[in-house]
C-alpha positions in Angstrom: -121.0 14.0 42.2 -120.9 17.8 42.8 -116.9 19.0 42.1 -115.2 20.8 45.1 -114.4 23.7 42.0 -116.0 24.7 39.7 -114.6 26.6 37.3 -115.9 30.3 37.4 -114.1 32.7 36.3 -113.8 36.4 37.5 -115.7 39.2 35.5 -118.2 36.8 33.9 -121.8 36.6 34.7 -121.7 34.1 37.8 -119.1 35.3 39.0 -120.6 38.7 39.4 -123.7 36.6 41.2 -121.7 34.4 43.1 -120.0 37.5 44.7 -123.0 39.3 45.4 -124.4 37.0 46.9 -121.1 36.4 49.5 -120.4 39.9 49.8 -124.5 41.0 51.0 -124.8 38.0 53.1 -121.9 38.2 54.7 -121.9 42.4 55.3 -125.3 41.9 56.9 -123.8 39.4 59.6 -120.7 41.7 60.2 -122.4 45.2 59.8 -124.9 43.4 62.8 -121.7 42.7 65.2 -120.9 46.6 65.1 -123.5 48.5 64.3 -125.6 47.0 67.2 -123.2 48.8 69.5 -124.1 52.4 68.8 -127.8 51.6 69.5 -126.5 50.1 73.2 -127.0 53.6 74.8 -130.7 54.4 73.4 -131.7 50.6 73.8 -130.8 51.0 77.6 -133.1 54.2 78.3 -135.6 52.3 76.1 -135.9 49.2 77.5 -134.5 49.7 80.9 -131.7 47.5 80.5 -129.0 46.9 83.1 -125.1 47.1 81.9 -125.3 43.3 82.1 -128.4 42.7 79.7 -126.6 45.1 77.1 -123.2 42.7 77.5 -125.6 40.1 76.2 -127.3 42.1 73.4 -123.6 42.2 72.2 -122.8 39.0 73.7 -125.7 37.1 72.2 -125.2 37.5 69.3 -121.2 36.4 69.3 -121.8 34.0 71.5 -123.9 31.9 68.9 -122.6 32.9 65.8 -118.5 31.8 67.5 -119.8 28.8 69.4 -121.3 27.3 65.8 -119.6 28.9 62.6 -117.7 25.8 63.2 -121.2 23.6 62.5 -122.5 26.4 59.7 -118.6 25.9 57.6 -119.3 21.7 58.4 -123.1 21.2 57.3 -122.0 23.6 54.0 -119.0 21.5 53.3 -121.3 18.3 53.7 -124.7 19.3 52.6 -124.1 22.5 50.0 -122.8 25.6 50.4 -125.2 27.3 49.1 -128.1 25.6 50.3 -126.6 26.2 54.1 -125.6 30.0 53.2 -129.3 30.3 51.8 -130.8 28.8 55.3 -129.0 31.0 57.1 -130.0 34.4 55.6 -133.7 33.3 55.7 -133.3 32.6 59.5 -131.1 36.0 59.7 -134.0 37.8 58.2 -136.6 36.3 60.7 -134.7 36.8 63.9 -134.0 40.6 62.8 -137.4 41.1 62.7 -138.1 39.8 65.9 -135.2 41.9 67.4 -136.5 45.4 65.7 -140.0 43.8 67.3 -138.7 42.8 70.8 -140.8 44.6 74.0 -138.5 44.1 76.4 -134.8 43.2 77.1 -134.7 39.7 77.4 -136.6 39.2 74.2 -134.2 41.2 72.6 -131.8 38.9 73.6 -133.3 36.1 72.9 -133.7 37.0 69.7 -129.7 38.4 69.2 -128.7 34.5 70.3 -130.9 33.1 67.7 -130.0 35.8 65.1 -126.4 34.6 66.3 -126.9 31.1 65.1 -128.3 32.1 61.6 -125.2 33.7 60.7 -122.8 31.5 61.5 -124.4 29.3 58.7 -124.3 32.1 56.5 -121.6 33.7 57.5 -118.5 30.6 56.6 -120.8 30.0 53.6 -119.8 33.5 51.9 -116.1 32.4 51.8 -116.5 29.2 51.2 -118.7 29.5 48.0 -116.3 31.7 46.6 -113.5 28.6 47.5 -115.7 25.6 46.0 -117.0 28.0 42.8 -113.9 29.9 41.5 -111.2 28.5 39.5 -107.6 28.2 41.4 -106.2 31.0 39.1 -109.1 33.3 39.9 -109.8 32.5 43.6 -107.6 35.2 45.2 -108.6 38.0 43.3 -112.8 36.9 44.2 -111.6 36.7 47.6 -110.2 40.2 47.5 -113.0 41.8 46.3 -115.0 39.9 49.1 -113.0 40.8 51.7 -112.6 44.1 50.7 -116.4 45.3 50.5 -117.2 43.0 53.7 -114.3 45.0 55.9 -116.4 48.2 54.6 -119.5 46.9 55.5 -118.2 46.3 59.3 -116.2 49.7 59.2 -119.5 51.7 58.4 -121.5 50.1 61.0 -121.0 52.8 63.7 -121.9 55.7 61.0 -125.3 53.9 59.9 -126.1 53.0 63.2 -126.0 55.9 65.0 -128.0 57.6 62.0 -130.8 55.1 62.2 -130.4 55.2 65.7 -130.4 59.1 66.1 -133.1 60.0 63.0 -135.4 57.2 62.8 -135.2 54.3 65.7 -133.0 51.8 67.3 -135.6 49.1 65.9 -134.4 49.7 62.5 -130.6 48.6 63.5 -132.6 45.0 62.9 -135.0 45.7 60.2 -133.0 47.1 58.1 -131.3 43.5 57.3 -135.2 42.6 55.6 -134.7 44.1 52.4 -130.7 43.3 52.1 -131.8 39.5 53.0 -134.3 39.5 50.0 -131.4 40.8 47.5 -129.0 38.3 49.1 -131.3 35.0 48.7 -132.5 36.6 44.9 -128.6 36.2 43.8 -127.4 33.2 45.8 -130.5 31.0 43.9 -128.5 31.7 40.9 -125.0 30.2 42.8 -123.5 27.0 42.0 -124.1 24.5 44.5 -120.8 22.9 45.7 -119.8 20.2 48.7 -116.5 18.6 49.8 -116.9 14.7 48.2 -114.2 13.3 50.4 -116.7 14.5 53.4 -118.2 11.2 55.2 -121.9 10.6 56.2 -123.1 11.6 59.6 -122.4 14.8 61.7 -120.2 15.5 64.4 -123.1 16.4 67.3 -121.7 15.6 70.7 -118.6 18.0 69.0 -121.2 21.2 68.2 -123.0 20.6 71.9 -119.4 20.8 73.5 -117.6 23.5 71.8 -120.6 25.5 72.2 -121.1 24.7 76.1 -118.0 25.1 76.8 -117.9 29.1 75.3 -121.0 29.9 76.4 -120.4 28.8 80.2 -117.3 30.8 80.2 -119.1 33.6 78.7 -121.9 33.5 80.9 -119.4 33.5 84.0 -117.7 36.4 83.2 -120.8 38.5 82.2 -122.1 37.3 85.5 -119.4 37.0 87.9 -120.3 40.6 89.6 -123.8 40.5 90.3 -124.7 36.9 90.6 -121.2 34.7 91.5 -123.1 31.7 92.8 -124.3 31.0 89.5 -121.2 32.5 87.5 -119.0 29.7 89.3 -120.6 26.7 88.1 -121.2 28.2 85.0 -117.2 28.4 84.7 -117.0 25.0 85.6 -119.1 23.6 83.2 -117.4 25.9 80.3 -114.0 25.1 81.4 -114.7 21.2 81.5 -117.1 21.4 78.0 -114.0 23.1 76.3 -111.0 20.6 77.1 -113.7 17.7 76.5 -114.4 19.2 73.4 -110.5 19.0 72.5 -110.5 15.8 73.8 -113.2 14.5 71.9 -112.2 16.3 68.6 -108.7 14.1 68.5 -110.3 10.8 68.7 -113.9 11.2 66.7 -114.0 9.7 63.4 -115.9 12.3 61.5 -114.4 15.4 63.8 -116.8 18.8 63.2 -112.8 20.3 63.8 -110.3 18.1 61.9 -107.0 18.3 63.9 -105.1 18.2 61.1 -105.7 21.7 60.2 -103.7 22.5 63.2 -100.5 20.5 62.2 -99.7 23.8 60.5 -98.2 26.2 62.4 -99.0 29.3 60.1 -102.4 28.3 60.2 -102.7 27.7 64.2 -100.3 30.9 64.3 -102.6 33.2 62.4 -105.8 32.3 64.2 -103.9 32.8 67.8 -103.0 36.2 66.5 -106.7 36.4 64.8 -107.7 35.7 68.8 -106.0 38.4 70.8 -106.5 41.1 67.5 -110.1 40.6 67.5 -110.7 40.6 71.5 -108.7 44.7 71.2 -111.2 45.4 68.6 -114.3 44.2 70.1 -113.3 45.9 73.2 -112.3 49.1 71.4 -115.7 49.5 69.5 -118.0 48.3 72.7 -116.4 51.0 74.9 -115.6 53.9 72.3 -118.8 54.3 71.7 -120.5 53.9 75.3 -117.7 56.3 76.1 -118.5 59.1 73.4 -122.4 58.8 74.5 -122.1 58.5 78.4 -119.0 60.4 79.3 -118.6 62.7 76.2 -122.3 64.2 75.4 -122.2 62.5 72.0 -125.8 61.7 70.4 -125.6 58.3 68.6 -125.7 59.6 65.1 -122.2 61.8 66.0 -121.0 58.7 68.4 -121.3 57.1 65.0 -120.0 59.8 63.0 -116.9 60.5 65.1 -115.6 56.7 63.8 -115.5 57.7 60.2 -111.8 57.8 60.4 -111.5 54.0 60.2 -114.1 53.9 57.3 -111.9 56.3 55.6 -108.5 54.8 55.9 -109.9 51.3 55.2 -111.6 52.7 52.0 -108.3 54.1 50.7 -105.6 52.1 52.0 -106.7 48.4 52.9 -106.2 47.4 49.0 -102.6 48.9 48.9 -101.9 47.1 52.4 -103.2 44.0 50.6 -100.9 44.4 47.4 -98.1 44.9 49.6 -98.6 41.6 51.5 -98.5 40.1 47.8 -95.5 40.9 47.4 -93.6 40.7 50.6 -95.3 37.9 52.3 -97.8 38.1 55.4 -95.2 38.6 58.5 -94.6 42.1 58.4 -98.0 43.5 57.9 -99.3 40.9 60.4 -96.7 42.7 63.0 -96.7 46.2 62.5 -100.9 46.4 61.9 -101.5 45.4 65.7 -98.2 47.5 66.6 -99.9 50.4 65.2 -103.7 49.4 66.6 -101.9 49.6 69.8 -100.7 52.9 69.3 -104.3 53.9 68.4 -106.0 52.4 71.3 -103.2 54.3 73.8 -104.3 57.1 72.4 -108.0 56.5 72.5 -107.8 56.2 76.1 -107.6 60.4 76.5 -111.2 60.3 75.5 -113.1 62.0 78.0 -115.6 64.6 79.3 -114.2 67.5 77.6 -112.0 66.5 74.5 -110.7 67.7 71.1 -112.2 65.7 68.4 -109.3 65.6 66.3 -106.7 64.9 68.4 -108.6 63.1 71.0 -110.8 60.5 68.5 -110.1 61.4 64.8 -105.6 60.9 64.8 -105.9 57.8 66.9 -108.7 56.5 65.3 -106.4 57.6 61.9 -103.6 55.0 63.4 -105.8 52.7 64.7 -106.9 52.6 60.7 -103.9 52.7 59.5 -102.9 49.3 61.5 -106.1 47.4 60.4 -105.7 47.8 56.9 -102.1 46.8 57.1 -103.5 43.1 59.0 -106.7 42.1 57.9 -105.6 41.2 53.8 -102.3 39.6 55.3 -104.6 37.6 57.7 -106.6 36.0 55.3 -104.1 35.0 52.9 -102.4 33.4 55.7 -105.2 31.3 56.8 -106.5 30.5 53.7 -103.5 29.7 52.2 -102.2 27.2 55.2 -105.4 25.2 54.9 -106.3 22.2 51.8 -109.0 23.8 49.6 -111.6 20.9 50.3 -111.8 22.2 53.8 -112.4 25.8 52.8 -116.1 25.6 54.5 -113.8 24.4 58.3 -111.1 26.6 57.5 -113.4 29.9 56.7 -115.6 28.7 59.9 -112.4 28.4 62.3 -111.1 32.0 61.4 -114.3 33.3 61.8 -115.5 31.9 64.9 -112.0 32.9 66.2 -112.4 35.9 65.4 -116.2 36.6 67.0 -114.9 34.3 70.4 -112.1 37.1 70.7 -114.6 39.9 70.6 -116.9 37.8 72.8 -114.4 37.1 75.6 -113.4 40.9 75.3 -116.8 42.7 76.1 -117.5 39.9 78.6 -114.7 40.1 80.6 -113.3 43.8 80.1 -116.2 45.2 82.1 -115.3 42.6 84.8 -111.7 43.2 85.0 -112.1 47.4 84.9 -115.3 47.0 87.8 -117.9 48.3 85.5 -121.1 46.4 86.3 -124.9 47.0 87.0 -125.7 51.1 85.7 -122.1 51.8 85.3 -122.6 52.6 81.5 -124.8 55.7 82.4 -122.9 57.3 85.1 -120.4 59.0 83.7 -117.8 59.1 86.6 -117.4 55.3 86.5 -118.0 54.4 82.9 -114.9 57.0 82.2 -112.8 55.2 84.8 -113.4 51.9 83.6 -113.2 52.5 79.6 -109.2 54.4 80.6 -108.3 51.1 82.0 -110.3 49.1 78.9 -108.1 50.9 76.2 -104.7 50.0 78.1 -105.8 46.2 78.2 -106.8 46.5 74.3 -103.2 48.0 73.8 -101.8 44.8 75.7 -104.0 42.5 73.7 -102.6 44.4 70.2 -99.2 44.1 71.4 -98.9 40.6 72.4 -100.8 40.0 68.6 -97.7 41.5 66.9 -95.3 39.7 69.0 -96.9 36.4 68.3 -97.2 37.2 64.5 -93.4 38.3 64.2 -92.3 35.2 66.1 -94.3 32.3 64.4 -95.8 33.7 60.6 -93.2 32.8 58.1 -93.7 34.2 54.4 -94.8 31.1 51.8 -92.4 31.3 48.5 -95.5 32.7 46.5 -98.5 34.2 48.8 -101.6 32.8 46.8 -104.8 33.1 48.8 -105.5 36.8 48.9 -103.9 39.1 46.5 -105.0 42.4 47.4 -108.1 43.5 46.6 -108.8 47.0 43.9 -107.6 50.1 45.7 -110.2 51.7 47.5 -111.6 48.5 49.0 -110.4 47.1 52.5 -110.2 43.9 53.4 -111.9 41.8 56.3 -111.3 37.8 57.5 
């Protein structure tokens, strides 16, 4: 029998392989939930796409890869990390080629969903082959370094975006994952292949069909509600009911795809609650920053890209020291004042408009918007990692990551619907600009309320073990 741990060591030669492997897999998933969003704008013109159609270019995409990180984490955990993790940046490579291919919106689309569902097989897989592969004494530190270059891959996505983008094509957003997939599946072959033991036979289906039925009804609702309610109300139904018989089903199954017992602790169920409302400001504050910059603004994409840098920045510099500073005083603070100070960032964000001073309109809140995220994002991971058994690292890593892309899924779906942005809203400038003022005052409530809920219900563990903090100048990212 395969162990749960083998017993790798950090600075040897598979441990260097093991992380390249997780760290290029993984980036090429995250960097493809930002970087997508600078090319919105150009793909629109292109492709004469409704507001709607480039929800679900964004929305795809987060829609499969939060409704089933939860299956990718439970088919690595039962049939091989690696072998899942390997699956999925194979079908990653194919779908990004037939999204840099696609003629027309709704192939696009149709290709964003399926490039969805690759990575969430490869994307749980990163972290959990790190879990199953390191020894106990050197798992932190691995997951620092992982964490760290992953949160600078999703940090520069707006920057190589909007230079592909603005130099070369919008196409090459989704081609440039090719090459990066062939390096990733030429270091994972050399992995150790690890699997949870204690896992049974068989596979929770009815549990993957709900969970995902019940996020992408809801999801499908609010993208819709607008312009076609008839269909957007029964899709809410359907969503609503899925997702409480998902619960339902979850408690009593034998082989649960979600073991309930993970939520028995309340730092874990605590974390990914703040994980939930974090991750919905930041979704929103990337989707609409950007349109904003472009439609309202006069931005091209390569300076809509440019003009993020700030974040990149501070991550690169600061995340590691916000990282060794949770190691020493435990995960509460950080995880309160981070989203206090995103909050701060997004208030200011919301001066953005038609005529505007780059650095004190975008680069100093953009600075403390920074500044919070690499106070949160080490902290985070410690906390959930930490909270959960190590033989469920595969679950675990899939939870906090699907919780992380529904929170940015629910965000761009139902911002535009709550601000009344809908149909061509995103090129006229007089309504976009209305709309995104409003967006950046809800993203400020969301960041709030994730401060509050840390402060109230994250408690400090006697010695925090997960995630030390990673080398300084590398950030960190759940």
């Amino acid at each position: 029998m395969e162990p749960t741990c083998a017993e790798v060591t950090f600075g040897s030669r598979t441990a260097r392989v093991v992380l390249a492997a997780a760290v290029l897999g993984s980036s090429m998933a995250l960097l493809d939930s930002t970087v997508v969003n600078v090319a919105l704008h150009q793909i629109g013109k292109e492709l004469d796409a409704s507001l709607g159609e480039l929800q679900w270019v964004s929305n795809g995409y987060l829609l499969s890869l939060a409704s089933l990180t939860l299956v990718g984490g439970s088919l690595g955990d039962r049939f091989g990390r690696r072998r899942i993790f390997m699956l999925g940046v194979l079908g990653f490579a194919v779908m990004s080629a037939a999204c840099g291919l696609a003629p027309t919106a709704p192939v696009l689309i149709a290709g964003r969903i399926l490039q969805g569902v690759a990575a969430a097989m490869l994307v749980p897989g990163s972290l959990a082959m790190i879990q199953g592969t390191f020894a106990e004494s050197d798992r932190g530190r691995a997951i620092g370094a992982w964490s760290g270059l992953g949160g600078i891959a999703t940090a520069i996505g707006p920057f190589v975006g909007g230079w592909l983008v603005q130099s070369v094509s919008w196409r090459w957003v989704f081609l440039i994952n090719l090459p990066v997939a062939v390096l990733t599946l030429a270091a994972a072959r050399a992995v150790p292949e690890t699997r949870d033991p204690s896992v049974v036979r068989g596979f929770d289906v009815l549990g993957a069909l709900l969970g995902a039925l019940g996020l992408g009804g809801v999801t499908y609702a609010l993208i819709e509600w607008r312009t076609t309610p008839a269909a957007a109300l029964p899709a809410a139904m359907v969503g609503v009911i899925a997702a409480v018989a998902f619960l339902v089903h979850e408690r009593r199954s034998r082989n649960p795809m979600l073991p309930p017992s993970l939520f028995t602790s309340r730092q874990f169920s605590a974390a990914n609650a703040m994980t939930l409302l974090t991750y919905a400001a930041l979704g929103g504050v990337l989707f609409f920053l950007v349109l904003q910059l472009q439609t309202v603004s006069g931005f091209g994409a390569l300076r809509a890209g440019l003009a993020t840098l700030p974040i990149t920045v501070i991550m690169l510099l600061l995340a590691g020291r916000g990282g060794a500073l949770a190691g020493r005083i435990g995960p509460r603070l950080p995880m309160t004042v981070g989203p206090l100070l995103c909050a701060v960032g997004a208030l200011l964000l919301s001066r953005v408009g038609a005529d505007l001073n780059y650095w004190t309109d975008v680069a100093i809140p953009l600075t403390v918007f920074g500044l919070g995220l690499a106070a949160l994002v080490a902290p985070l991971t410690a906390a959930v990692l930490a909270a959960a058994p190590a033989e469920h690292a595969g679950v675990a890593s899939g939870v906090n990551n699907a919780v992380a892309r529904a929170g940015s899924l629910i965000a761009v779906a139902a911002l535009p619907l709550v601000v009344g942005l809908s149909g061509e809203d995103y090129a006229l400038a007089s309504a976009f600009s209305a709309g995104y003022h409003a967006a950046m005052l809800w993203c400020a409530v969301l960041l709030v309320g994730g401060g509050v809920l840390s402060f109230a219900l994250i408690r400090n563990p006697g010695r925090l073990s997960a995630v030390p903090a990673p080398p300084p100048g590398r950030s960190a990212h759940p």
